[in-house]
DSSP file (Angstrom, degrees, kcal/mol; ACC not computed):
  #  RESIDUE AA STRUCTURE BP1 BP2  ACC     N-H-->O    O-->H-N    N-H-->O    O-->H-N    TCO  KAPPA ALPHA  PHI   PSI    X-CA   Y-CA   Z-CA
    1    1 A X              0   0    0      0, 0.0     2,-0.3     0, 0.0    51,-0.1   0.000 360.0 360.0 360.0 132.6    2.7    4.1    9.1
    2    2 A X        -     0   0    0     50,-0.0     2,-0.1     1,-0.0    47,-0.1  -0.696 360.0-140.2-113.2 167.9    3.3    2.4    6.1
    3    3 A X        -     0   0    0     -2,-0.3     2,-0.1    45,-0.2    45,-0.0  -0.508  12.1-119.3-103.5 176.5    4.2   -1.3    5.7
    4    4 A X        -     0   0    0     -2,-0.1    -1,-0.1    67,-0.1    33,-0.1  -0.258  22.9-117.1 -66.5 173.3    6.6   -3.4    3.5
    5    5 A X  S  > S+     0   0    0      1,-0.1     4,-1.6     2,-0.1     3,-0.4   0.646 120.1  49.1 -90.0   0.0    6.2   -6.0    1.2
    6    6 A X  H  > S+     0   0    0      1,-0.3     4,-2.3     2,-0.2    -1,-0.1   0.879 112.1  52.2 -98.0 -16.3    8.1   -8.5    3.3
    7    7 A X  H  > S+     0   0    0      1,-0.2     4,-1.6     3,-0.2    -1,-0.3   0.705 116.1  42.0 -71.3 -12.9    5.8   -7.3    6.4
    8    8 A X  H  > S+     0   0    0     -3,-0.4     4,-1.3     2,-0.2    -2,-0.2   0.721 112.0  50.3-100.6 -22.2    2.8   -8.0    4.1
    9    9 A X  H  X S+     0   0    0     -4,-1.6     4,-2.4     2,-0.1    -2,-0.2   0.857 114.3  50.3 -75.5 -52.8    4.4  -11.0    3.1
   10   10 A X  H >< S+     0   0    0     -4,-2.3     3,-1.1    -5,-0.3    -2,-0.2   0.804 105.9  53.9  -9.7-103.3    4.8  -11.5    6.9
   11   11 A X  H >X S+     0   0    0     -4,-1.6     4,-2.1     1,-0.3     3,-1.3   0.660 101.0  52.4  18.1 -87.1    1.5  -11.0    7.8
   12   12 A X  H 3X>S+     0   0    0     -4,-1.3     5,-1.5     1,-0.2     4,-0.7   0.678 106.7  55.2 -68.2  -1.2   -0.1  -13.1    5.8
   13   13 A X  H <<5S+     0   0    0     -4,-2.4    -1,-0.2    -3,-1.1    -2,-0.2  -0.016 105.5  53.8 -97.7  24.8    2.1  -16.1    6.9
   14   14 A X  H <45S+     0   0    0     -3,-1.3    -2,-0.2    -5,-0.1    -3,-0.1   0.532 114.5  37.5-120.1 -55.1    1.4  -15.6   10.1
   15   15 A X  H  <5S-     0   0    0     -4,-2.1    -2,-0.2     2,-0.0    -3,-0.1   0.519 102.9-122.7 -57.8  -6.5   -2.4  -15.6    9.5
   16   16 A X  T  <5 +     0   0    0     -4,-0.7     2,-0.3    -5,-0.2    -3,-0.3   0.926  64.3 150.5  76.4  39.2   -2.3  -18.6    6.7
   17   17 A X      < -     0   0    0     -5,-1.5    -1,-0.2    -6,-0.1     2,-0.2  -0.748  39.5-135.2-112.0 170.2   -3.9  -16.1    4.6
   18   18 A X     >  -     0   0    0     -2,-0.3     4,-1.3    -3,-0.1     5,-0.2  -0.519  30.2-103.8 -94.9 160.3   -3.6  -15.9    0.7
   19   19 A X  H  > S+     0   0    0      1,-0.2     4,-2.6     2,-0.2    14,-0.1   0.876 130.7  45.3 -56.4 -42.3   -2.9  -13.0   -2.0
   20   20 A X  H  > S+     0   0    0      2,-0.2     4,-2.0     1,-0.2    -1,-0.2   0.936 106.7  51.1 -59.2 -57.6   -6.6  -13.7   -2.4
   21   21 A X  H  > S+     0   0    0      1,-0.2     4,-1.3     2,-0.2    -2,-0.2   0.893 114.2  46.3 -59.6 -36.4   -7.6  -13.8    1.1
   22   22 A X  H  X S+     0   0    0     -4,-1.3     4,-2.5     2,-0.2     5,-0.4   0.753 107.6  61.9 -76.1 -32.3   -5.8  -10.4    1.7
   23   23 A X  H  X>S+     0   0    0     -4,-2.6     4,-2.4    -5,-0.2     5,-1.6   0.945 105.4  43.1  -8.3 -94.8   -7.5   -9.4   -1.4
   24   24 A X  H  <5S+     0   0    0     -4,-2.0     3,-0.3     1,-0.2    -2,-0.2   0.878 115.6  47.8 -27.0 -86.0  -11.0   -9.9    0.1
   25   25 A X  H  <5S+     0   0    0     -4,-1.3    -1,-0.2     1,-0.3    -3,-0.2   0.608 118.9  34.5 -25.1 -57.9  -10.2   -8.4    3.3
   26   26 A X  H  <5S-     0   0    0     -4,-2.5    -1,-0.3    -3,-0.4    -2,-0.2   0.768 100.7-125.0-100.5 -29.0   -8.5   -5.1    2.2
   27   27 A X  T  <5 +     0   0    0     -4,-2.4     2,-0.3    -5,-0.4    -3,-0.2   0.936  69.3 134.2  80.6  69.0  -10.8   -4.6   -1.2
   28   28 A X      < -     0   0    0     -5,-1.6     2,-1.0    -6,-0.1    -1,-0.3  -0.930  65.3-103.3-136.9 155.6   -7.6   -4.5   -3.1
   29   29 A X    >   -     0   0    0     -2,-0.3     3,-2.9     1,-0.2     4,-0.5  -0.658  22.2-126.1 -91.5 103.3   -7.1   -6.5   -6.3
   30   30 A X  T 3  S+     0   0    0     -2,-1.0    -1,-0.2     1,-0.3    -8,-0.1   0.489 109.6  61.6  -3.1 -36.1   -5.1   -9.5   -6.0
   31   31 A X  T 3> S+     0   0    0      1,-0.2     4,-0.9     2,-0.2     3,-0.4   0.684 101.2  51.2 -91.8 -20.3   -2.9   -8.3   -8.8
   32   32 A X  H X> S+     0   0    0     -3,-2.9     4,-2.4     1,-0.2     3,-1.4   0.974 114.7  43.4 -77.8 -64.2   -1.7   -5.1   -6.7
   33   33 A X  H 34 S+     0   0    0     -4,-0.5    -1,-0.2     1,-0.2    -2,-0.2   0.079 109.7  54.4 -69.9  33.5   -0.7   -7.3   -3.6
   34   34 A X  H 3> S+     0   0    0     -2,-1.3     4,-1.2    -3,-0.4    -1,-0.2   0.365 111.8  47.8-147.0 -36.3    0.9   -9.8   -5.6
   35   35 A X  H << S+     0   0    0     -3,-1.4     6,-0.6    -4,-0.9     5,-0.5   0.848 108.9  50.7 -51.4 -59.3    3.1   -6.7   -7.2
   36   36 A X  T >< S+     0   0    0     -4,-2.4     3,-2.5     1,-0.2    -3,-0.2   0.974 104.2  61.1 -65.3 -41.3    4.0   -5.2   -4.1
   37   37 A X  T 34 S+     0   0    0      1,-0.3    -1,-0.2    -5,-0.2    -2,-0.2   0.812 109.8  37.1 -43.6 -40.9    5.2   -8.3   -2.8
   38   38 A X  T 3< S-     0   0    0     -4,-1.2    -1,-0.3     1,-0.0     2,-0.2   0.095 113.1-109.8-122.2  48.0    7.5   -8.8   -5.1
   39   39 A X  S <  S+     0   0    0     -3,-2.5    -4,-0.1     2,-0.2    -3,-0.1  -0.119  88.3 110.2  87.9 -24.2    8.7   -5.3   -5.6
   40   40 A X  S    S+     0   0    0     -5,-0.5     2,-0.3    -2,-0.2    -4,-0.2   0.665  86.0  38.0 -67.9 -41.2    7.3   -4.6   -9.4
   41   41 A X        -     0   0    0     -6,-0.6     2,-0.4    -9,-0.2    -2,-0.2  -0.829  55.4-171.5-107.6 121.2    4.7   -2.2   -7.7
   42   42 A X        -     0   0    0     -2,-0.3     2,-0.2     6,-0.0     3,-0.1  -0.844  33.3-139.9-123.9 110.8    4.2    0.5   -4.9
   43   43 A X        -     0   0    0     -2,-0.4     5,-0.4     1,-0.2     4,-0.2  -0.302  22.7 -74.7-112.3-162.4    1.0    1.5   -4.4
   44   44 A X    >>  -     0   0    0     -2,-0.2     3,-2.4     2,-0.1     4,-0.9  -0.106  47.9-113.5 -84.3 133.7   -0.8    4.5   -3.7
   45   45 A X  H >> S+     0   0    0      1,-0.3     3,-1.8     2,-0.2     4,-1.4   0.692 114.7  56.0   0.6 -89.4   -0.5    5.7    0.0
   46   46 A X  H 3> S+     0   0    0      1,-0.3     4,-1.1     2,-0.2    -1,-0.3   0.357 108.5  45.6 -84.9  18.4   -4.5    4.9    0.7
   47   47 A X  H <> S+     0   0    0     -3,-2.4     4,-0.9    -4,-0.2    -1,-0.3   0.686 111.0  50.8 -98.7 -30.1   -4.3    0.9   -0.4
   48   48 A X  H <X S+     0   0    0     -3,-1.8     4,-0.7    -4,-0.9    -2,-0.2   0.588 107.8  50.1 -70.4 -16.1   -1.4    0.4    1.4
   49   49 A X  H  X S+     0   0    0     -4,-1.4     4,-1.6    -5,-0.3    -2,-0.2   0.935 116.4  50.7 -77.3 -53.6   -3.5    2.1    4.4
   50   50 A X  H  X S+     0   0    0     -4,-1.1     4,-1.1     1,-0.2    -2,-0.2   0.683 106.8  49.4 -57.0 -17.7   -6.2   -0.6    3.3
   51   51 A X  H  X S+     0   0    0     -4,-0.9     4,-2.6     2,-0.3     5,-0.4   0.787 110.8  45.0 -72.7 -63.9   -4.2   -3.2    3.4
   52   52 A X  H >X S+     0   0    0     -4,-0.7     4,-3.3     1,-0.2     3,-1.5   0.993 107.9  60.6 -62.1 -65.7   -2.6   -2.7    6.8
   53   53 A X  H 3X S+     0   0    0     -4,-1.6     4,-1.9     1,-0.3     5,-0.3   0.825 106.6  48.3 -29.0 -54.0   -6.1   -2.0    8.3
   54   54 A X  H 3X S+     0   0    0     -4,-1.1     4,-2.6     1,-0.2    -1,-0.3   0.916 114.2  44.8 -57.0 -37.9   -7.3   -5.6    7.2
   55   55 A X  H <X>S+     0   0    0     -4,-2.6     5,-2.7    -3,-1.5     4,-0.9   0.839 109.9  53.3 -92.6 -10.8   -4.4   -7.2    8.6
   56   56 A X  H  <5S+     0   0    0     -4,-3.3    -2,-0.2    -5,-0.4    -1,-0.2   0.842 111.5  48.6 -68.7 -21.6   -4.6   -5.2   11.7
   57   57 A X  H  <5S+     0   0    0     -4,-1.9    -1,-0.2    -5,-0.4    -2,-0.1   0.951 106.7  52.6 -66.8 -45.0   -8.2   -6.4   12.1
   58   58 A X  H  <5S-     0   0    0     -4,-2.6    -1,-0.2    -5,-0.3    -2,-0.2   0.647 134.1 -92.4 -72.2  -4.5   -7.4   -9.8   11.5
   59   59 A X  T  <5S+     0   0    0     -4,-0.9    16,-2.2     1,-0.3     2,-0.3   0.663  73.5 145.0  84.9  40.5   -4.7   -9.4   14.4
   60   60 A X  E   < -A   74   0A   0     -5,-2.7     2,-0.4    14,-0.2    -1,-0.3  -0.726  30.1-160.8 -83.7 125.0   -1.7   -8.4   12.9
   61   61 A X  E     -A   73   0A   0     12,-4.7    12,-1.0    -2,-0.3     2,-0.4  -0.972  13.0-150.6-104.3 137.9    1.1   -5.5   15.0
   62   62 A X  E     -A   72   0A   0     -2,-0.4     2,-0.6    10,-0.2    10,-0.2  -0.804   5.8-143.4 -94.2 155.5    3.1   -4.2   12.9
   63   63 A X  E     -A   71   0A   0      8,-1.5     8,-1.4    -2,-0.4     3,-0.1  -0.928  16.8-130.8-116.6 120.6    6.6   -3.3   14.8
   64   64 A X        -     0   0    0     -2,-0.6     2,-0.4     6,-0.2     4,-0.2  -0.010  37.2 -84.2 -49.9 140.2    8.5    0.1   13.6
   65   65 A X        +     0   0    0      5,-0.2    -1,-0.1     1,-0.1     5,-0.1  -0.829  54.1 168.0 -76.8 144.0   12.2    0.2   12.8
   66   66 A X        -     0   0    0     -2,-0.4    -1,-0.1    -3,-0.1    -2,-0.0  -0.089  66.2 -81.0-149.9   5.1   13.5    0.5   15.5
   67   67 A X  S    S+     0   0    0     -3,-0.0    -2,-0.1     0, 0.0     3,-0.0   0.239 131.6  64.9 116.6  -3.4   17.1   -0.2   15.1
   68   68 A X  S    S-     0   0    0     -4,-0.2    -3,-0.1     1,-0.1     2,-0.1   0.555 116.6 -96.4-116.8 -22.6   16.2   -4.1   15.3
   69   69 A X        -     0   0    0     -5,-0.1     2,-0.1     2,-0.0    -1,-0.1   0.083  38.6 -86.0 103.2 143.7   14.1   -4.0   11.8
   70   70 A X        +     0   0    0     -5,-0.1    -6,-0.2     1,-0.1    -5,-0.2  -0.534  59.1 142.8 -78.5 158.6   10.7   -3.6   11.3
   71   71 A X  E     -A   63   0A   0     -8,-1.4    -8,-1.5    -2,-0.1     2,-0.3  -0.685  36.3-103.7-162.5-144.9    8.4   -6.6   11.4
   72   72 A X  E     -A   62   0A   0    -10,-0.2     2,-0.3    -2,-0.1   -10,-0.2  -0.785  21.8-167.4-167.6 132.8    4.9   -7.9   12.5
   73   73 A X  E     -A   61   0A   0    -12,-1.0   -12,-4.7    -2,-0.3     2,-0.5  -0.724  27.7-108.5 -49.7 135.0    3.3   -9.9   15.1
   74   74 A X  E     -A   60   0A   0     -2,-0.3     2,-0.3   -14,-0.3   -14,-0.2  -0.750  42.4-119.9 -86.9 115.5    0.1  -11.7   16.1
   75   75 A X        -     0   0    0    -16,-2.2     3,-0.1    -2,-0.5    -1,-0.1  -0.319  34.8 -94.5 -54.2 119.9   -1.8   -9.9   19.1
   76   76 A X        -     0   0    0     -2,-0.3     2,-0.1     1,-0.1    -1,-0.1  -0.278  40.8-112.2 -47.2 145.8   -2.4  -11.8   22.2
   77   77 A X        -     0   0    0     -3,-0.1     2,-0.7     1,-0.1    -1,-0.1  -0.421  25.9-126.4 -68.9 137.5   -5.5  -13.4   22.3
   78   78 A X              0   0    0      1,-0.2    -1,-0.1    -2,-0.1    -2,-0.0  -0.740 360.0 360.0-115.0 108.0   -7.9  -11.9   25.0
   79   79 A X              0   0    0     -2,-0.7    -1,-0.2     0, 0.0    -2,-0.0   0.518 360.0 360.0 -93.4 360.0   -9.3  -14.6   27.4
């Protein structure tokens, strides 16, 4: 599945995290997430896989269109 930028924008505003911090996380260059976000850039198929994988770690769902829009969530916590 592949994301948006406004799910990536998403994402990180859900975690507090930064271009940077997502940076770190995915091993993607600040300057690439900072592109897609605001449309100047799409990049290649397996960074956008890295990308998602980081925020899926940190506990990001992403949600499918589904006639409602795709979007993203924070996983329940498991006490």
């Amino acid at each position: 599945m592949s994301i948006s930028a406004a799910q990536c924008r998403g994402a990180r505003g859900l975690l507090g995290w930064s271009q940077s911090d997502l940076s770190e996380a995915s091993k993607t260059a600040t300057k690439t997430i900072a592109d897609f976000e605001r449309g100047a850039r799409q990049p290649y198929p397996r960074t956008l896989e890295d990308v998602r994988k980081a925020l899926e770690r940190a506990g990001i769902e992403f949600i499918d269109e589904n006639g409602g829009g795709a979007g993203v969530r924070l996983k329940k916590s498991k006490r």
